[in-house]
C-alpha positions as CSV (number, residue, x, y, z in Angstrom):
1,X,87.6,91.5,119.1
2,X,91.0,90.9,118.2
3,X,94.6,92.0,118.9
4,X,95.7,95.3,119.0
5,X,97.4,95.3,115.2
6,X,96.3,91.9,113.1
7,X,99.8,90.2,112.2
8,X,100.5,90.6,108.2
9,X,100.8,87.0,106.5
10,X,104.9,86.3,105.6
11,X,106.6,84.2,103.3
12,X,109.0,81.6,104.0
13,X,112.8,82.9,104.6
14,X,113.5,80.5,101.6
15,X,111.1,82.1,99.3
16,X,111.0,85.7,100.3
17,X,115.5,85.3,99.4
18,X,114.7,84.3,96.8
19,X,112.4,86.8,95.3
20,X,114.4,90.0,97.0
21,X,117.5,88.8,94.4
22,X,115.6,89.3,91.7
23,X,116.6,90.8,88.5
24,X,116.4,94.4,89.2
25,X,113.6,96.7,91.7
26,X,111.0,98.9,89.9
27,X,109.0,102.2,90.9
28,X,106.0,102.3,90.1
29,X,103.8,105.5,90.7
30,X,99.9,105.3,92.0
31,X,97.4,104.9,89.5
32,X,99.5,102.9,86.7
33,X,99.2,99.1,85.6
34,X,102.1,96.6,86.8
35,X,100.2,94.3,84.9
36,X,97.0,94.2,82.4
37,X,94.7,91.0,81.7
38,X,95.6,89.4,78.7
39,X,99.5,90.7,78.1
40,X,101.9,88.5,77.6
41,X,103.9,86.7,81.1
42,X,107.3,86.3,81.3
43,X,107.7,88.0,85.0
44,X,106.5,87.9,88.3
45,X,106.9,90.7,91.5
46,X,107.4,91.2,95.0
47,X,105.6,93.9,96.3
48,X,108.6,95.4,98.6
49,X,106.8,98.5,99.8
50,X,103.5,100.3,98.8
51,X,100.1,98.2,97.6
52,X,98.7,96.7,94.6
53,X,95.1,95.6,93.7
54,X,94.0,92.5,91.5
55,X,91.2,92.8,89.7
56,X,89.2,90.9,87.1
57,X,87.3,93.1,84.5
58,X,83.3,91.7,83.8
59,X,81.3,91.1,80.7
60,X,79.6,94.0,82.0
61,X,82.2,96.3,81.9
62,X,82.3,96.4,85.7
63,X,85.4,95.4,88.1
64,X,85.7,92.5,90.4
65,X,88.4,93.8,92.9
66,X,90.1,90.3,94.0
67,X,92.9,90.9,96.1
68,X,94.8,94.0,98.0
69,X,98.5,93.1,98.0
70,X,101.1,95.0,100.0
71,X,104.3,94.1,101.2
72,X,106.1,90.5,101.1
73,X,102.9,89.6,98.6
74,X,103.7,87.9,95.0
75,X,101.6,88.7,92.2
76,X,101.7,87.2,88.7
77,X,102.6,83.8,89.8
78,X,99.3,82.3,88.2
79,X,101.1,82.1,84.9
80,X,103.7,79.5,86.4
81,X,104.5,76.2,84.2
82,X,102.2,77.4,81.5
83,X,102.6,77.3,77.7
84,X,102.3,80.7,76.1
85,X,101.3,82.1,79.8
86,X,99.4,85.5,79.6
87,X,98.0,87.6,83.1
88,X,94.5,86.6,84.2
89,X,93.8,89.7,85.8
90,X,94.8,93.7,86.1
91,X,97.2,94.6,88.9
92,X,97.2,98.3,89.4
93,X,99.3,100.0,91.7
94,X,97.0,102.1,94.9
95,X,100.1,103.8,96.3
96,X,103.6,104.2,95.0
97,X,105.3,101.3,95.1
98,X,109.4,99.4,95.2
99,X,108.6,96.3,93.7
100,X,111.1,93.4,92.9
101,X,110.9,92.0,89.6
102,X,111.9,88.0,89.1
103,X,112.3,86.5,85.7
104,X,109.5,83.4,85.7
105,X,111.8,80.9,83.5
106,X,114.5,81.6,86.2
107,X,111.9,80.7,89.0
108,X,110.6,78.0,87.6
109,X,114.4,76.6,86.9
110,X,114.7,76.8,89.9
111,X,112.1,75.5,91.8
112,X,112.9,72.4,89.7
113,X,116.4,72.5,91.0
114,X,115.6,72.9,94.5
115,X,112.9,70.8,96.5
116,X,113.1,72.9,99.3
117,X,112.0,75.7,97.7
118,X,109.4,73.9,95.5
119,X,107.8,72.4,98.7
120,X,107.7,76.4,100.1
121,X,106.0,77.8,97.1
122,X,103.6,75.0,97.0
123,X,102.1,75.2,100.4
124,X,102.2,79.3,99.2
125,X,100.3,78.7,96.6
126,X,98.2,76.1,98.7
127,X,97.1,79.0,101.1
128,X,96.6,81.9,98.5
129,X,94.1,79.4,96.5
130,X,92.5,78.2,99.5
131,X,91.6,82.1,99.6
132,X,90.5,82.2,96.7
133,X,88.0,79.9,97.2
134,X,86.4,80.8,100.3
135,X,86.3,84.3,99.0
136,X,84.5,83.4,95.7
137,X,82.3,81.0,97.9
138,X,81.0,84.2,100.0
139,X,80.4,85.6,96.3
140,X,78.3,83.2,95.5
141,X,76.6,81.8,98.3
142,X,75.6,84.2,100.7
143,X,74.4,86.8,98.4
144,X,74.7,90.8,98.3
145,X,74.4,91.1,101.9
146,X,76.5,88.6,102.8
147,X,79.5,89.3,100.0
148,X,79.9,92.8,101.7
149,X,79.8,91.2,105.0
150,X,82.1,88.8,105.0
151,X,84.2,91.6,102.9
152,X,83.9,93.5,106.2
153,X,85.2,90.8,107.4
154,X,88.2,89.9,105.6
155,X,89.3,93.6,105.9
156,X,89.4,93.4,109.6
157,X,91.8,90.6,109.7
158,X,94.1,92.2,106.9
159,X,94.1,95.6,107.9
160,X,92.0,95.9,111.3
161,X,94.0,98.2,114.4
162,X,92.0,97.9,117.8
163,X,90.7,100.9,119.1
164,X,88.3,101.8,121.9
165,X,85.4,101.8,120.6
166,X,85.7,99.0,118.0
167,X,87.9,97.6,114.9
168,X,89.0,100.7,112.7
169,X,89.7,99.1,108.9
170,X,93.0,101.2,108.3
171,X,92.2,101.1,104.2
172,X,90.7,104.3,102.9
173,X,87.6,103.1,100.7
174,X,84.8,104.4,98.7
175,X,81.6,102.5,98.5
176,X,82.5,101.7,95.0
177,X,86.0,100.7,95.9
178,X,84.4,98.3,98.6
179,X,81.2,97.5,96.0
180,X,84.1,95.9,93.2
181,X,85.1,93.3,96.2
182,X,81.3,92.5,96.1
183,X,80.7,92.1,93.2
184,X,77.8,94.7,93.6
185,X,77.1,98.1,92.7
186,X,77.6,101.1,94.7
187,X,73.8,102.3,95.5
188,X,73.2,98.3,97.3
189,X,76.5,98.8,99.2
190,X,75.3,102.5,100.0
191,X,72.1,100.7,101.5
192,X,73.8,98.1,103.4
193,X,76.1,101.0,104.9
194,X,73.3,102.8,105.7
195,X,71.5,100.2,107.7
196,X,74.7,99.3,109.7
197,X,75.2,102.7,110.8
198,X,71.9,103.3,111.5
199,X,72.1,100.2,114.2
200,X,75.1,101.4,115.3
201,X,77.2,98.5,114.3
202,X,79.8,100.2,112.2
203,X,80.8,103.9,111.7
204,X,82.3,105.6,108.4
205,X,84.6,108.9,108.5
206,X,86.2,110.0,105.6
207,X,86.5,106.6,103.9
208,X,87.5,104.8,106.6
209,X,85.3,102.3,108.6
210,X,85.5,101.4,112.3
211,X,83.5,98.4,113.3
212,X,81.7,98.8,116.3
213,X,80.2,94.9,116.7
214,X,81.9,92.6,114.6
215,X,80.0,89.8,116.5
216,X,76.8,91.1,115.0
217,X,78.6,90.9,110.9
218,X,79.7,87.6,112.1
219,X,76.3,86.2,112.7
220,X,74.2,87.8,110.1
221,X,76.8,85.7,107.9
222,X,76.7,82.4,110.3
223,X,80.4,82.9,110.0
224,X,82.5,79.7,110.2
225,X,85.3,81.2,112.1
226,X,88.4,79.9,109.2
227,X,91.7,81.2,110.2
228,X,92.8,85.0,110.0
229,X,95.4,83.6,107.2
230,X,92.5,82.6,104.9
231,X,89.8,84.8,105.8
232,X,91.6,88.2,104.8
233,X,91.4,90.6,101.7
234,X,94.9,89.7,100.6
């Protein structure tokens, strides 16, 4: 069922130096914007304590909740090496947060100075896109069901603790918090909750979900067993 506490992804010594002697540290309170889609770029951050979600607004009008980022996590670094660069996506802050702020004309001087470095960030960026994809894959392959499943998933492996009687998901969510990361709306994923408490496989207690059978999620999904470090919610 997994460890006792699931082991947080790090960044290189090299790179996480680097970005902790950044220009200057910001506090940013819960419920504001680090960053909105469409501003203009010319920074990126460090998230040093506290956490941060990405999200992508719809044509819709909806949210598409992309990433939960806490600490040692970079955010904004899509806009590297781009002409006129401007932020793909919202990053609002879920709890207060210390963030380290890195000027991304110095970073890119430097990674062109230093090949060390570059080759760090590179196989970074490597693993944050690879991600990506498997995450947007789930989206679009394996349907409502299976988005929230493998969402289940990905939560247990980012912020899973092992307890007694299963896998408690130490994130407080509401179903429409977890029905952005689905790309759903909040009445299916009140369904799908439904059903796996009624079988037992998962509990809910005041936002937070313990998972009971994770075997069960698993093979509903024909899960393909990828790596903690790729299958996570981060």
């Amino acid at each position: 069922m997994g460890p006792t506490t699931l082991e947080k992804p790090t960044l290189s010594n090299e790179l996480n130096e680097l970005l902790k002697s950044a220009n200057h540290v910001i506090h940013m309170e819960k419920g504001k914007y680090l960053f909105r889609e469409g501003m203009k770029s010319s920074e990126l951050y460090l998230i040093l304590s506290g956490r941060v979600r990405v999200s992508k607004g719809t044509s819709d009008g909806n949210e598409l909740s992309l990433r939960i980022c806490s600490q040692n996590e970079i955010v904004g670094e899509l806009t590297l090496f781009t002409d006129e660069p401007k932020y793909l996506f919202d990053c609002r802050i879920l709890e207060d947060s210390k963030i380290a702020v890195i000027q991304k004309d110095e970073l890119e001087r430097r990674l062109f100075e230093n090949t060390s470095l570059a080759f760090e960030f590179m196989k970074w960026m490597s693993d944050h896109f690879r991600k990506t994809q498997t995450k947007f894959r789930d989206l679009v392959l394996l349907g409502k069901k299976g988005a929230m499943y493998s969402t289940l998933i990905r939560m247990t492996n980012s912020y899973g603790i092992q307890k007694d009687n299963g896998i408690l998901i130490d994130l407080h969510l509401t179903n429409q918090e977890l029905a952005n990361f689905c790309a759903t709306t909040r009445e299916s994923v009140n369904r799908m909750l439904h059903d796996l408490r009624e079988k037992g496989i998962i509990t809910v207690s005041k936002g937070y979900i313990t998972i009971h059978d994770l075997d069960y999620i698993k093979k509903e999904i024909q899960c393909e067993e990828c790596p903690a470090k790729y299958c996570s919610i981060e």
